[in-house]
C-alpha positions in Angstrom: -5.2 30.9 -3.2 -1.8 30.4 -1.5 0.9 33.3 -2.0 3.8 31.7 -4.1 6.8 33.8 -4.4 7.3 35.2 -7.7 10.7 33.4 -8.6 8.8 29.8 -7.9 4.9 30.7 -9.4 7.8 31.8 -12.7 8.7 27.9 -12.9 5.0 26.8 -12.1 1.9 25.6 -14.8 -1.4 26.7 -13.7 -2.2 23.3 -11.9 1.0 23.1 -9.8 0.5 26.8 -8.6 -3.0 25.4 -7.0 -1.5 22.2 -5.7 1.3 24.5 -3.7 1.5 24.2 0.2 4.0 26.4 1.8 6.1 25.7 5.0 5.6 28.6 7.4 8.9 27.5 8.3 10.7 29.3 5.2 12.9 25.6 5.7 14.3 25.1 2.0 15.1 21.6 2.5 13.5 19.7 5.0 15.5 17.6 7.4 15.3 13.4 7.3 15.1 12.0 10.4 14.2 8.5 11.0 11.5 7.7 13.4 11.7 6.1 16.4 10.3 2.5 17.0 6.5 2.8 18.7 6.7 1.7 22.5 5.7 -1.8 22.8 3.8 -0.6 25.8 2.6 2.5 28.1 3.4 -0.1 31.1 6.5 0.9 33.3 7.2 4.0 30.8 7.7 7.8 31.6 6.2 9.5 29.4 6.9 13.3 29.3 4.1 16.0 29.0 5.4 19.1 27.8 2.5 22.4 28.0 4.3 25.2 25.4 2.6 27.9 27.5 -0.1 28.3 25.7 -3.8 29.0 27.1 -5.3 25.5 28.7 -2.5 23.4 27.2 -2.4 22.7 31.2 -6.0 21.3 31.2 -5.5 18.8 28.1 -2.5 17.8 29.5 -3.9 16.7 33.0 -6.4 14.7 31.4 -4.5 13.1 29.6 -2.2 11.9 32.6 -4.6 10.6 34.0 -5.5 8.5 30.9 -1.9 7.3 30.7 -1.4 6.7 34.6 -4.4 4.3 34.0 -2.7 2.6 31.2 0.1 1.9 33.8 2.5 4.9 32.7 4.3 7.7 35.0 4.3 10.6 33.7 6.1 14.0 34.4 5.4 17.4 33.4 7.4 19.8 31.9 7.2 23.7 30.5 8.3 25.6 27.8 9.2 29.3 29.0 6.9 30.9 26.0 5.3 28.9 23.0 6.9 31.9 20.5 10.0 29.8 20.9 11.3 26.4 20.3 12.3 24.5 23.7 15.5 24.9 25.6 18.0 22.9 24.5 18.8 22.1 28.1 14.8 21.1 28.7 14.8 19.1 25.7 17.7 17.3 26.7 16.0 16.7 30.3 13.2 15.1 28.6 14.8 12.8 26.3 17.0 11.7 29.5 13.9 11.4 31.8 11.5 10.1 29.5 10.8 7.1 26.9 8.3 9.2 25.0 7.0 12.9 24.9 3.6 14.4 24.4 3.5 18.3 23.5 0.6 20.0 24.4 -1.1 22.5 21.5 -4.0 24.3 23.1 -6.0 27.2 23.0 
């Protein structure tokens, strides 16, 4: 059972309170943002590898260079100072500017 605050389970029947997912994000309206076209191809692209700091997010994120290098793709490597936090806004703008596309890393 998922905790529903009491001013929302008020409004809810019985099968909409088990159907509830919350957003850890507390966001009350989500943002819209249209997605960017896929890449035609890895070919010729920099493709940005960002590890958030956690625990062997480094590891995954090595292996997977080298499966993009093979697939004809640079890639560069970038760091988040802690993963408690979102990303800089200056590292974030450094990636879009350096980069056509942008892997984060979530490990454990």
């Amino acid at each position: 059972m998922l905790w529903v605050p009491r001013e929302v389970e008020a409004d809810m029947d019985q099968q909409e309170r088990e159907r509830v997912l919350l957003d850890p994000t507390s966001e009350r309206s989500l943002p819209v943002r249209e997605r960017l076209p896929r890449l035609a191809s890895l070919a010729g692209q920099t493709v940005g590898l960002l590890d958030i700091s956690k625990p062997r997010g480094d590891l995954f994120l090595d292996r997977l260079a080298e499966q993009l290098e093979a697939r004809g793709a640079k890639t560069r490597r970038y760091r988040k100072p802690t993963f408690t936090k979102p990303a800089p806004a200056d590292l974030r703008r450094q990636i879009a500017a350096e980069c056509s596309a942008v892997v984060e890393a979530l490990a454990d």
